[in-house]
Steps between C-alpha positions, in 0.01 A plus 500: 500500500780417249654753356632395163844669393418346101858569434739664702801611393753566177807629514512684170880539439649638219664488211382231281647213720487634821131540425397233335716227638564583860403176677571263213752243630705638212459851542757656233300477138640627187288758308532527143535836341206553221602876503477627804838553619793579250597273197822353588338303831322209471401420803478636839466355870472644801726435793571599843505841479588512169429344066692295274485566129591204305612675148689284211831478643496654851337485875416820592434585881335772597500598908296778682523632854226310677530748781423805337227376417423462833584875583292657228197276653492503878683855576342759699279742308707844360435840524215585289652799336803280374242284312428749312790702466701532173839360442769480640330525835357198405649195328368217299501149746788291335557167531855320494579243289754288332541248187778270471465364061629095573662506147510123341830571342548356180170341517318375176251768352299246368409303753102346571335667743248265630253609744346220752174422776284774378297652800102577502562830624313767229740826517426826299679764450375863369816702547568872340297649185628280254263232428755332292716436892170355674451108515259329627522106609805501549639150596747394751707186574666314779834435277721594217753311335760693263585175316840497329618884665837336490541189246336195666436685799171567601399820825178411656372751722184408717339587833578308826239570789567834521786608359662466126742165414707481176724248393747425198440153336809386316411231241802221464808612311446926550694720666402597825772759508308692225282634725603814653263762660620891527333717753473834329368773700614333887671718696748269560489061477758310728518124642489407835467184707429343127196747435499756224389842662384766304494785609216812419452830631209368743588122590703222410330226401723165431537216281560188720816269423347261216362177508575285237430114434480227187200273491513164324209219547364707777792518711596824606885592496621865663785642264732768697467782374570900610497842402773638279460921513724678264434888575113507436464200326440166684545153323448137602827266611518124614810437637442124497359500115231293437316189284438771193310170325255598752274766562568799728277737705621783654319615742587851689279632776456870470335626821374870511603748800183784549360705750217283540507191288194604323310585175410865425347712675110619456208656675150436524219785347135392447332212414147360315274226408295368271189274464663212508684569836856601360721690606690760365775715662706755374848647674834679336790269441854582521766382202261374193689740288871422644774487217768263457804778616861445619624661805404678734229734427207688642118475357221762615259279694236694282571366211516129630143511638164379293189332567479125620150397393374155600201290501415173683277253561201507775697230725819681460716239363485599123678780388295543204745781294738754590541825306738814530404839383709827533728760329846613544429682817286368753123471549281362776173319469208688752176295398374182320200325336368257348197569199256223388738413249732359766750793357698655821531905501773634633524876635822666635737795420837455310818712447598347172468703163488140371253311636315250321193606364289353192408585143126629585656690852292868532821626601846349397754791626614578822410814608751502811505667850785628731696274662361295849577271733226294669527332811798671571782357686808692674852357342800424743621829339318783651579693144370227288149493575305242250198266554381122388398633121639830325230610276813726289279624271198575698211268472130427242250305562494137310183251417601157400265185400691144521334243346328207680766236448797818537682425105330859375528873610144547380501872577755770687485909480645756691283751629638812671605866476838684524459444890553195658171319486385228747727594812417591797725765672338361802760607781529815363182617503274284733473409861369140477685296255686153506742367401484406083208749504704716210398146267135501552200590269246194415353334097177398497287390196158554463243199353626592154898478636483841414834547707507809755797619703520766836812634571631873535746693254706817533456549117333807397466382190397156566232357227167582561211419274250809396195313753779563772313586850803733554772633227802625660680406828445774742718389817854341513386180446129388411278176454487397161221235380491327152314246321663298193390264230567188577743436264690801640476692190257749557505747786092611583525673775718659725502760787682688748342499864623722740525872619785726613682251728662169456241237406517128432255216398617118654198315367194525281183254436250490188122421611220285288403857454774684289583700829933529548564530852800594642699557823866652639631785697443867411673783668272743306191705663371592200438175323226474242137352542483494891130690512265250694727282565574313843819720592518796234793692695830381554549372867802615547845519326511125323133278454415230288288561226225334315374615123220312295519563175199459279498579087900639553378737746534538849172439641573558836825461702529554911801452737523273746678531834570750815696771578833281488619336273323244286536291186267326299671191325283189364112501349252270439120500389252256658198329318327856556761689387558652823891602485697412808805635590817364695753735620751654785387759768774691725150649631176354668356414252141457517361183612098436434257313786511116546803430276805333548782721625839483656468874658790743422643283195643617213339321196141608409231293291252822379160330247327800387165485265513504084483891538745555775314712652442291798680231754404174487784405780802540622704370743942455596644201538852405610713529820365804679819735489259780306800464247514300157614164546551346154520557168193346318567314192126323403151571546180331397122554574338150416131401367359503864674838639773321671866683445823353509761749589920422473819727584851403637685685763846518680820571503586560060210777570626685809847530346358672189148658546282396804647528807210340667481190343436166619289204514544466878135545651297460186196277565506098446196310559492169696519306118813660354765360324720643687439687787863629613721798338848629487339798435634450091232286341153518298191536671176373301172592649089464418258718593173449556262652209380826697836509706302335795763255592893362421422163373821388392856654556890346488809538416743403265895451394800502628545308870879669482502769257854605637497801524340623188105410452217360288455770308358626111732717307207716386206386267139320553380158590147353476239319698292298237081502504579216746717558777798383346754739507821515269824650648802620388784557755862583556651247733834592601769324711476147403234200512290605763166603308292198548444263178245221491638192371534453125465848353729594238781611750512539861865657508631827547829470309527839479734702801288733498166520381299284234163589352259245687153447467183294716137437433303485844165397492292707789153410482455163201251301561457201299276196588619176317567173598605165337351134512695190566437111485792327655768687341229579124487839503202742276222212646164628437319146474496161577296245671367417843588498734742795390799602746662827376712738683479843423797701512457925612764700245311808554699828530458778771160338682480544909261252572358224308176298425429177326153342330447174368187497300325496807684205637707649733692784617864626663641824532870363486771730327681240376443154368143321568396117419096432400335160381215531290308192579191545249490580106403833394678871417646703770625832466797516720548885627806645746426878594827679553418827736702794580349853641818655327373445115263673310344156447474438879470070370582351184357155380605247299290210396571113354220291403544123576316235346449175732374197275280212613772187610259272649752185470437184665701127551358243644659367867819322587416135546610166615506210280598139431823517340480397101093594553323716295369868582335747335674868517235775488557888404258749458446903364732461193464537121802264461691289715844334472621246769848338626683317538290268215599162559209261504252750372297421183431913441671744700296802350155397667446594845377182617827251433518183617829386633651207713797630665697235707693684720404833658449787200389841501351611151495870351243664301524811331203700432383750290139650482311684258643893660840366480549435850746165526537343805733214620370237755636192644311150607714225711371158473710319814549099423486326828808297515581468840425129523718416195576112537863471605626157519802244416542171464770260598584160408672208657619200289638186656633170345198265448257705669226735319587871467349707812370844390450760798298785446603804694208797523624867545196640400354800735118655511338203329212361622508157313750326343502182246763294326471376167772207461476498146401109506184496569525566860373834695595565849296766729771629806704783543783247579434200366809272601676294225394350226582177275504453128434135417715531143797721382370778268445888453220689739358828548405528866224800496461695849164698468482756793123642554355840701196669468400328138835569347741197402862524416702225404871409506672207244772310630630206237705216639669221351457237703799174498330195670762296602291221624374409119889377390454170333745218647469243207490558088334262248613609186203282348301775272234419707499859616541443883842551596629484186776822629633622812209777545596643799175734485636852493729657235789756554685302706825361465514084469868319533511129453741253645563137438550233794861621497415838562634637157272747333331394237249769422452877548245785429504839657136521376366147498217421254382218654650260232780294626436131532337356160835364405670497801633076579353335749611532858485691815642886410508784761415872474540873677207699394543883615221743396494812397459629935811322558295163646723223467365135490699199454370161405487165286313385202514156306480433182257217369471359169 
């Protein structure tokens, strides 16, 4: 089976850049102020354990101690009483920090800002009560240029990988030596080994010696250049001066010492989705509200800490927006969703008399608490006892709506009494708790996003609405319930639950039915409702409970567990409304016939009937050490009964709440994704509907948490309708929280924790394949014979089975070829199976049309060369052949051509469906007893010109020679041959096999030496009347009886003679082959 993680893992890190740009190649972004942080900055970035604020004139670094940080986080749990206690037992965690104010000392005031690269990222921020202060897309850049700070000198500051670069650019002709930089606020700023060290109450951090060049036509030109410090004020010198008709960069290198080398720190609460497979996780952040001090200084950690809200897309690799919401103080988010409008809800506790809440808000003031620390940690001081938030002025409930696209705070209240409201004072009161269990409670909305909350409040004067079930809190802590408009405006209902001890509610669920279920730990015998139900008396000292709620009344309520100690944490309703129940056991708890069970375990899955009145099942699951093994974090019953169950365990939970904790022994099935544990990871599970068997289980995270643990800092995540589940987590201790390729961010660049969050998709199943022709993809027709191959993307499928139409089958997971041979429609169908989905097979279906292609060429042939042959195609509406040499139409499909060498013609095709076809027809010329021949000549003085005819011919079968006079000759060698007179022939060699002829020319000149006259009557009687020698070309030289020449023609017309005196003359004929012939003529009268 494949298990599908959809996307894996974000680390969420905070503060705008560490969040939103954590695995950019240029991580450090500059975030315009809109409002949100105090006038006089500009911009702010976030660096290595520390922000720059870029105001008019200044730099303005801001440092925090990464470690304690750290400290407040991962500690070992304090005494209970101390988190509780009033001052000055207990004190405030602080924070150390420092800002060193880089003054640009007689800097221009009215220099251009210009702000560069623009990123995607969509950043919100809803911070304190004034409206006026939030801002929503806010925009941030890769680089800012203050252009003339000094006059012609330019600062650029921009981000380099992953740290911050800025540089001086001196135009030609200004003064470098203008530029001088005072470090108010360092503790003390010194040179050494060339660097500039300054020097804070945490670390140094350094400014390296300066590099500083001139560029002209591209050449590059280093300038020597160093640091000149006078007390705290550090200016630029070049011992060497420079080209100043050239322009100048300098370019320092500041480098940042930190505890870690990392962005702020944050932590992981809950998580949601919506329809469209989002995500959305929210977590506290540390510094969004840091301000631009000098010196050394101290900030409560309190009042540093809001909400980090973010949204992405299904695959992970969007971040989609990123909003922060909080007050002066601190707050923590416990619960999200999404409504049909796509608008998240957001549910968790704050500390801040200013939070932000809207116009239409049913409550807008803070109605306060007494002070509280959750998840308490001890401080190296054994005196100074102080935890990860400080809730200083006690804590209220608030209800916040984001809209879809995270620019509007649509809706935010507070809700909450003068008693804290929405913490759990879990490790004071109960025996089972976790760690983070002090931030739980759960929002759910109903099909009208009617918007309902279960938490628990210490207020005794908490609101509650004249329909309440119960008016007044009657133990130290009780169960409240409340339903909201939702716009958030309108409080309808709201009710304590509870009795004379400590009581809690984790989790709640609406049915189709109107019915409010709900589920914690009650420590109360006496609670309301319990007659005829399952369990009406309390097992012991600590159960779960259950309550249905029908018409704002408590229909019936019953306790679940033994006579240890037992908590009930997550609900959800299946299609018959039958509410089942996933909790922790310290007991033996009871386990019904033919279920699943791991015996002795300490998590319980209870379904009881509409009324409950009545077990449906139950059964434990986990590792068998009859203690609680993990800390459950999702739950979800799905369409078919099946329930998918999540909780993390290790060592973050035995340090502060359950000793016992651990995902060593938990149960993995032979499929997992992973099937190994440090004992500090998720574990995902799915249960069969009925409990009757573990069809799925895993875990998940860290493969080194070192030292610390996957864990959740408090608050809810979901399992969607589907199987997909939506995580947040805390992942401490570096990268090793696995990240799928892609996603937003797959670093931890936080030293110690980051908000993280993974979708894991348990039981998907998704039939769906694709089509390919050749390399065509989407092919649902074409023409036969029709090859596709079909391609299996299907999602969470086991095994596998293909249909053809009825042509054919295969049950291959993969990739599968098929040839439809005959026209028609076949429904192509691949069944994807899997036991483990409420579908059990999903099918997908492609219909592919095969058209008729009944194409046809007639055969490859043999022919005479030069012959001619008809070409014959058939099936086509039109044709078109090549190539079309020699054809009188080459759009019929019946050409005629007369190729004389071998030639294969093409013919494209197209019928009356569109099919097209292209076909080939090779008509072969048989040549192979093409006449080769030669002919050679021999010419001698006074004899006749002997022609010899020289056959090279192979493969003929006859053979005849055509002298060109007349004369035919039949051989294959004929010998030589005579001309009887001088003149110009075409000898013709005709070469025969099977019927077909082929014939080779050969002219000749032939020079007949034997017809030279010896005598020339220059009578006009027209015999003899010139030297006619019987050829021409040749070249004629004439010599008297004394041997001088007397004539000479290199091209003799046959002309010489007429006027020539009698007598006896001599002559040297040589012709144009070089043939010499010498001789004597006489002239007679």
């Amino acid at each position: 089976m494949r298990r599908t993680i959809t996307f894996s893992f974000l680390f969420l890190l905070s503060g705008l850049f560490g969040l939103a740009f954590a695995d950019a190649p240029n991580a450090v972004r500059f975030v315009q102020n809109k409002g949100q942080w105090s006038p006089e900055v500009l911009y702010r970035a976030e660096l290595p354990g520390g922000f720059l604020f870029l105001k008019k004139q200044s730099l303005h670094y801001v440092f925090y101690d990464s470690e304690s940080l750290d400290r407040i986080h991962s500690g070992p749990v304090s005494q209970p009483a101390a988190r509780t206690a009033p001052p000055p037992t207990r004190s405030e965690p602080m924070v150390r920090a420092h800002g060193v104010d880089v003054q640009l000392q007689n800097s221009l005031p009215t220099a251009r800002i210009e702000s560069k690269n623009r990123v995607s990222e969509n950043i919100n921020y809803f911070l304190g009560s004034e409206s006026s202060r939030w801002a929503s897309a806010v925009p941030a850049f890769g680089e800012i240029i203050y252009h003339d700070i000094y006059p012609g000198i330019d600062l650029r500051l921009f981000a380099y990988y992953q740290t911050l670069k800025y540089e001086f650019l001196v135009r030609p002709g200004a003064d470098p030596s203008l530029i001088r930089l005072r470090y108010d606020g360092a503790t003390a700023v010194r040179q050494e080994n060339g660097q500039l060290i300054i020097q804070t109450s945490l670390l140094p951090f350094r400014e390296e010696k300066p590099y500083s060049f001139t560029e002209k036509n591209g050449k590059t030109t280093e300038v020597a250049s160093q640091w000149l410090l006078d007390g705290q004020t550090a200016s630029f010198h070049f011992p060497n001066s420079y080209d100043t008709q050239q322009p100048l960069t300098i370019d320092p290198t500041l480098i940042f010492a930190t505890y870690s080398g990392s962005v702020s720190d944050n932590w992981g609460h809950t998580a949601t989705y919506d329809n469209e497979g989002n995500l959305y996780t929210a977590g506290t952040v540390f510094g969004t509200s840091f301000v631009p001090t000098t010196g050394a200084f101290q900030t409560r950690y309190g009042a540093e800490i809001d909400i980090a809200l973010m949204k992405f897309s299904p695959d992970g690799k969007q971040l989609l927006y990123a909003a922060y919401l909080g007050g002066s103080t601190g707050e923590t988010p416990h619960s999200l969703i999404v409504n049909s409008k796509n608008e998240l809800l957001i549910y968790g506790v704050t500390s801040s008399t200013n939070f932000p809440t809207t116009a239409s808000a049913y409550n807008r003031k803070f109605a306060g608490g007494s002070a509280y620390i959750p998840i308490g940690n001890q401080a190296p001081d054994p005196n100074s006892l102080y935890g990860s938030i400080y809730f200083r002025n006690g804590t209220d409930l608030f209800l916040a709506k984001i809209s879809p696209d995270g620019r509007a705070l649509q809706g935010s209240t507070y809700v909450g009494g003068s008693g804290n409201d929405g913490l759990n004072y879990a490790d004071l009161h109960l025996g089972i708790y976790n760690y983070g269990d002090d931030l739980r409670g759960e929002i759910i909305l109903d099909k009208n996003d009617n918007v309902y909350v279960a938490t628990v409040t210490m207020s005794g004067d908490f609101p509650v609405t004249a329909n309440a079930s119960q008016t007044k809190l009657l133990g130290p802590a009780d169960a409240v319930l409340l339903q909201m408009s939702p716009d958030l405006s309108q409080l309808r209902w709201s009710t304590f639950f509870g009795g004379s001890g400590y009581d809690v509610s984790y989790a709640l669920r609406v049915g189709d039915s109107g019915a409010v279920y709900a589920v914690g730990t009650t420590l109360s015998a006496d609670l309301p409702g319990t007659a005829g139900a399952y369990k009406p008396l309390l097992g012991g000292q600590e159960d779960g409970f259950l309550v249905k709620f029908v018409s704002n009344r408590v229909e019936r309520s019953t306790y679940l567990g033994t006579s240890a100690e037992d908590a009930a944490y997550l609900i959800d309703l299946d299609a018959q409304e039958n509410p089942h129940v996933f909790g922790l056991t310290r007991g033996q708890y009871p386990v019904s016939d033919s279920v699943y069970q791991n015996a002795r375990s300490g998590q319980f899955i209870h379904a009881l009937n509409p009324s409950l009145s009545k077990t449906i099942f139950s059964t434990v699951i986990g590792s068998g050490r009859s203690l609680p093994d993990i800390s459950p974090t999702a739950f979800l019953v799905n369409e078919c009964g099946n329930m998918y169950l999540s909780g993390w365990g290790g060592i973050v939970n035995v340090r502060s709440a359950n000793g016992s904790s651990s995902t060593r022994g938990l149960p993995v099935t032979a499929e997992a994704y992973r099937k190994t544990t440090d004992g500090n990871n998720y574990w995902l599970a799915l249960l069969e509907q009925g409990g009757k068997s573990l069809l799925y289980a895993t875990f998940f995270g860290s493969q080194n948490p070192q030292g610390r643990g996957d864990h959740v800092d408090g608050g809810t995540s979901r399992f969607d309708k589907s199987g997909v589940i939506y995580h947040a987590a805390c992942a401490c201790g570096g990268t090793n929280f696995p990240a799928t390729a892609q996603v937003w961010s797959r670093t931890n660049k936080s030293p110690n924790c980051n908000n993280a969050a993974f979708k894991f998709d348990i039981d998907h199943l998704k039939a769906a394949f694709d089509a390919y022709e050749g390399t065509k993809k989407d092919v649902v027709e074409g023409c036969t014979p029709l090859t596709l191959n079909f391609v299996n993307t299907s999602e969470g499928g086991i095994t596998y089975a293909w249909d053809f139409g009825g042509t054919g089958t295969s049950s291959s997971p993969g990739e599968v070829s098929h040839t439809f041979d005959k026209p028609g429609e076949y429904t192509v169908t691949l069944s994807a199976y899997n036991k483990l989905t409420c579908k059990r097979v999903d099918v997908a279906q492609k219909v592919i049309k095969v058209y008729p292609a009944n194409f046809k060429v007639s055969n490859d042939t043999t022919i005479c060369p030069g012959k001619p042959v008809q070409l014959l195609a058939d099936g086509g509406k039109t044709y078109a052949w090549s190539p079309t040499q020699g054809m009188v139409s080459a759009t019929v499909h019946n050409p005629v051509v007369s190729p004389t060498q071998t030639t294969t013609y093409t013919v494209k095709m197209t019928n009356e469906s569109g099919c097209s076809a292209e076909k080939k027809v090779t008509i072969k010329t048989d040549d192979g007893f093409r006449p080769v021949a030669e002919v050679r000549l021999n010419s001698e003085c006074g004899q006749p010109t002997k022609v010899e005819l020289v056959n090279k011919t192979d493969g003929a079968d006859d053979y005849q020679w055509a002298m060109g006079n007349g004369d035919t000759l039949r051989a294959n060698t004929p010998g030589s041959y005579q001309y009887a007179h001088s003149g110009q022939y075409q000898i013709s060699l005709t070469t025969y096999k099977n019927g077909c002829s082929l014939t080779l020319n050969l002219p000749v000149d032939i020079e007949n030496m034997s017809e030279v006259p010896n005598v020339v009557t220059s009578n006009n009687d027209g015999k003899n009347d010139v030297f006619n020698i019987g050829f021409t070309g040749a070249k004629l030289e004439i010599f008297n009886r004394w041997g001088k020449q007397i004539y000479a023609s290199d091209n003799y017309p046959n002309n010489w003679g007429a006027d020539a005196p009698n007598g006896l003359y001599y002559y040297l004929i040589t012709t144009q082959r070089g043939t010499k012939c010498k001789g004597w003529v006489q002239v007679l009268e």
